[in-house]
C-alpha positions in Angstrom: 18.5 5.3 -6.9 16.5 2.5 -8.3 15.1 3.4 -12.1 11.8 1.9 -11.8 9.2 0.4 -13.9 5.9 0.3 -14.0 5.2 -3.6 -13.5 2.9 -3.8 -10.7 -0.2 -6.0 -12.9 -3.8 -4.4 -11.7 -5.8 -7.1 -10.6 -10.0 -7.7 -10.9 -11.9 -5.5 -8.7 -14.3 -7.7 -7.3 -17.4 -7.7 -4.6 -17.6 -10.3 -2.3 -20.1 -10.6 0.0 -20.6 -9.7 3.3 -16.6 -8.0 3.0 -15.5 -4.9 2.4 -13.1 -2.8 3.5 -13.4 1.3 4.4 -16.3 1.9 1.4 -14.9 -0.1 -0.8 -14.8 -3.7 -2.7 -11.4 -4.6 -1.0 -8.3 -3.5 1.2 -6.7 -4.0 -2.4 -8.9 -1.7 -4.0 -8.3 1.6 -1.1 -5.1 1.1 -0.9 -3.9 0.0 -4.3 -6.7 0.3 -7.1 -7.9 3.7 -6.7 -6.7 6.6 -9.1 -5.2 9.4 -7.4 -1.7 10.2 -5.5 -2.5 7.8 -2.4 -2.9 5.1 -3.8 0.5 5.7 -6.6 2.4 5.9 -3.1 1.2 3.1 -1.5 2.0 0.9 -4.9 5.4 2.6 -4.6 6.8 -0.5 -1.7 5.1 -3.3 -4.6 7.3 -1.7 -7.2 10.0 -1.5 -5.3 9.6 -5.2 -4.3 9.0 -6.1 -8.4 12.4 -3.9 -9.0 14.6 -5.6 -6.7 13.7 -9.4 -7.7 13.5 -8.0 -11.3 16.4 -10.3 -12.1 15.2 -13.5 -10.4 12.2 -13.6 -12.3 10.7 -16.6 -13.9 13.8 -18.5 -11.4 12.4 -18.9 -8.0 9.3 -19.6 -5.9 8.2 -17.1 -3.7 6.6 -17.0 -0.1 4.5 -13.9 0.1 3.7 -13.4 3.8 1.1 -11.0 4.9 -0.2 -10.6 1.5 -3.3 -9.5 2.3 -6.4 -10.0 0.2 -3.9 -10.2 -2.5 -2.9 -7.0 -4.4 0.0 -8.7 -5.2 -0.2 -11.9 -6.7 -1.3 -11.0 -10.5 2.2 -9.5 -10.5 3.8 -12.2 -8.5 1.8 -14.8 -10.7 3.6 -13.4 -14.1 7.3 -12.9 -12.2 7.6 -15.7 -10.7 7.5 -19.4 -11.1 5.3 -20.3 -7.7 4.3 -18.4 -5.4 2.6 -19.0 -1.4 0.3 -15.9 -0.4 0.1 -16.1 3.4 -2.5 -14.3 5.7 -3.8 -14.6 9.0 -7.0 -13.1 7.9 -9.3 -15.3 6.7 -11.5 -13.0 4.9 -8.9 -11.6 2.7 -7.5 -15.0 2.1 -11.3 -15.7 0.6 -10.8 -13.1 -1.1 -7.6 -13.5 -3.0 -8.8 -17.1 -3.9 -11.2 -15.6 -5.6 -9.0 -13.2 -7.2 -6.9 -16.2 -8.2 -10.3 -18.0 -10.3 -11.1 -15.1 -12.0 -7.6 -14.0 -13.2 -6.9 -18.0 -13.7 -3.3 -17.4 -11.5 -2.6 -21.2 -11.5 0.9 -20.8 -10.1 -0.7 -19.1 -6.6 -1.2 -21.2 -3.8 -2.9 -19.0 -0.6 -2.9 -20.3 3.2 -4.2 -18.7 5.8 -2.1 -18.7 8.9 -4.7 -18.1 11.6 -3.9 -20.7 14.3 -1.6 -22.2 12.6 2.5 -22.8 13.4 4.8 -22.4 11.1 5.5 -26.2 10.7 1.9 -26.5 10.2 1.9 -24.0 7.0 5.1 -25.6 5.7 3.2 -29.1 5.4 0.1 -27.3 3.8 2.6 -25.7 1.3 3.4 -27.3 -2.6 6.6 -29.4 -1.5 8.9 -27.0 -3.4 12.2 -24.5 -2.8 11.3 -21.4 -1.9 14.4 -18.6 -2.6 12.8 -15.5 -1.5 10.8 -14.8 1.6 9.0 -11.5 1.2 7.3 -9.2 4.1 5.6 -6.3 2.3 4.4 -3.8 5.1 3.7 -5.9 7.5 6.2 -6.3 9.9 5.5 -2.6 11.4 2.3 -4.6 12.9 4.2 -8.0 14.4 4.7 -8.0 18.0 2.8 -8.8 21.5 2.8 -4.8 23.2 5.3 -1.9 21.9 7.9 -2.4 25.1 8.2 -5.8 23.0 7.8 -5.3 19.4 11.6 -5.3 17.9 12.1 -8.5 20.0 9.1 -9.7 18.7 9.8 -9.3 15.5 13.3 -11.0 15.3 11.1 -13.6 17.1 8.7 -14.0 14.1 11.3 -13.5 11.6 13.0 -16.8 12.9 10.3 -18.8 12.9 9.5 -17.8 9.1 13.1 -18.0 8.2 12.5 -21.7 8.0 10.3 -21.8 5.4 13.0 -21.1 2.3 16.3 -22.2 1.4 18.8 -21.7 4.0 21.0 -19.1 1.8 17.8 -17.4 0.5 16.4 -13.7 0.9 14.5 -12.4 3.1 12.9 -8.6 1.5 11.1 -6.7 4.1 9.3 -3.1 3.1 8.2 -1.0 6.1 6.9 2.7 6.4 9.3 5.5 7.4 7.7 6.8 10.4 10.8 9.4 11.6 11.7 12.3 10.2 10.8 14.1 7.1 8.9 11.3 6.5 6.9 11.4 9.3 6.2 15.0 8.6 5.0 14.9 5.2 2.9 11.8 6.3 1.5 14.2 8.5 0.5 17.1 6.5 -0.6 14.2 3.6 -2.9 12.9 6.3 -4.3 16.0 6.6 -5.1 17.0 2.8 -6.0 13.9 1.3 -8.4 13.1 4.7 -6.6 9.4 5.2 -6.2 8.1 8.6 -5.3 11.2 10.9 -2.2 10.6 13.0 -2.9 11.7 16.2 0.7 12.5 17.9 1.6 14.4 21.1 3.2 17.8 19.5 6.3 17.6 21.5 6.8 13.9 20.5 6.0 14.7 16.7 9.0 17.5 16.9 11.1 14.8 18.3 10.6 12.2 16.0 11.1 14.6 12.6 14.4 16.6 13.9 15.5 13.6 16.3 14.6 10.9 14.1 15.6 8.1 16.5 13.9 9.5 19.3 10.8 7.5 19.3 10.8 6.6 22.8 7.4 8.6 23.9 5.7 7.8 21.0 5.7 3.6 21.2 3.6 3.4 23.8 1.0 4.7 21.1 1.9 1.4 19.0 -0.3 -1.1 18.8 -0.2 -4.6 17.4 -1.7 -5.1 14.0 -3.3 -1.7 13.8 -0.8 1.3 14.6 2.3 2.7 12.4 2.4 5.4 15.2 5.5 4.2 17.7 7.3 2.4 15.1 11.0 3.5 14.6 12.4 1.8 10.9 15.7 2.8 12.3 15.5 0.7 15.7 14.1 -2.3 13.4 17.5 -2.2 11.4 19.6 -2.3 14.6 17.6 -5.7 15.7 17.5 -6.9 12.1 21.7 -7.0 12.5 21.2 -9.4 15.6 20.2 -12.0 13.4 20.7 -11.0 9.3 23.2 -10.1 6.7 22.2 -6.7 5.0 22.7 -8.0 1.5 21.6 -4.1 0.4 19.2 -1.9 1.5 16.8 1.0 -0.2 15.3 4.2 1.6 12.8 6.2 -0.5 11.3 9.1 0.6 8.0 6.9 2.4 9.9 3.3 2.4 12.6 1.4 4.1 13.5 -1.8 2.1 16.3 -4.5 3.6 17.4 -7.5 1.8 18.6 -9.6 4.4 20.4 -13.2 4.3 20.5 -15.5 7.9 23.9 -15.3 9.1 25.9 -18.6 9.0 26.1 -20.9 11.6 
């Protein structure tokens, strides 16, 4: 069990116009800035991530990718010596520049990947050595239809691979979407009024007391919107395909690996 600290850094809560996201100034600010038990949980994967690199900081750049409209990079601006915040949104890229003026984060460089290859983005990026790779809740969303995610995804993480050190890490968060935790995000869902998950009874039972028997309930995935279909567990058996488990983490919502590229 990791003993965690509190070191996620609470960014400025700005308004931009003409963006916003669910009623509020930012996807940062309803998901990460808004008192209450939600929003603790949802920090709970950036902690996590802070935790695990705790002893690399102030050593190594760091490519953040999917970082959103940047909830993350006051922290990673403090922990680490560089760091690459990449989105394929452009509006929350906008937005975490402007993030990065106001809080004066001059060690953050953001790119947004929309049309762009990976060899394109590695040009654009401060001609450094990046050690650490990381994918914070965002891989659950990569893939062309949900009979190809998980190849999809080992797909993706090839391509990305490329932009660190051959013998760096690569830390991926994702939801737990079977069993227990499935369940309790499924009476949380209901309480706190967040987004309802909408699952076929039979299917639900399936996937909390059968946790890898997601089968039915991909079909209901859907690229860079659903959670509903995806299987943590499946992920891990592709992951092995490709990657070295250098450790992983479960808490009660999140699945962490720390993976290596196998040799050559």
């Amino acid at each position: 069990m990791l003993r965690m600290k509190n070191r996620f850094i609470f960014g400025p809560n700005i308004k931009m116009p003409n963006y916003s996201y669910r009623n509020c100034n930012s996807y940062t600010e309803y998901n990460y800035l808004k008192p209450g038990l939600s929003t603790f949980l949802k920090r709970r994967p950036l902690e996590i991530v802070l935790q695990l690199t705790s002893h690399f900081f102030n050593k190594v750049n760091v490519i953040d990718y999917g970082c959103g409209d940047g909830p993350l990079i006051p922290s990673e601006s403090k922990y680490y010596k560089n760091t690459v915040g990449v989105d394929i949104n452009p509006k929350f890229i906008e937005y975490a520049k402007i993030v990065k003026k106001v809080a004066n984060l001059k060690n953050i460089t953001l790119i947004c990947s929309q049309n762009k290859s990976i060899n394109e983005i590695k040009k654009i990026m401060p001609k450094k050595k990046y050690q650490i790779l990381l994918l914070i809740e965002m891989l659950e969303h990569v893939g062309l239809n949900w009979k190809s995610m998980y190849i999809d995804k080992i797909l993706f993480l090839r391509k990305i691979r490329k932009l660190i050190e051959p013998k760096g890490l690569i830390i991926i968060t994702v939801p737990k979407m079977t069993g227990i935790s499935l369940f309790l995000q499924k009476i949380g869902s209901f309480f706190f009024k967040t987004d309802p998950l909408n699952i076929p009874f039979l299917d639900f039972l399936k996937s909390v007391f059968l946790s890898y028997s997601t089968t039915n309930l991909e079909k209901l995935w859907k690229p860079l919107v659903a959670h509903i279909g995806f299987n943590e567990k499946k992920l891990e058996s592709y992951l092995k395909i490709d990657f070295d488990f250098v450790c992983k983490y479960s808490d009660l919502f999140t699945q962490v690996f720390v993976l290596k590229s196998k040799a050559n």
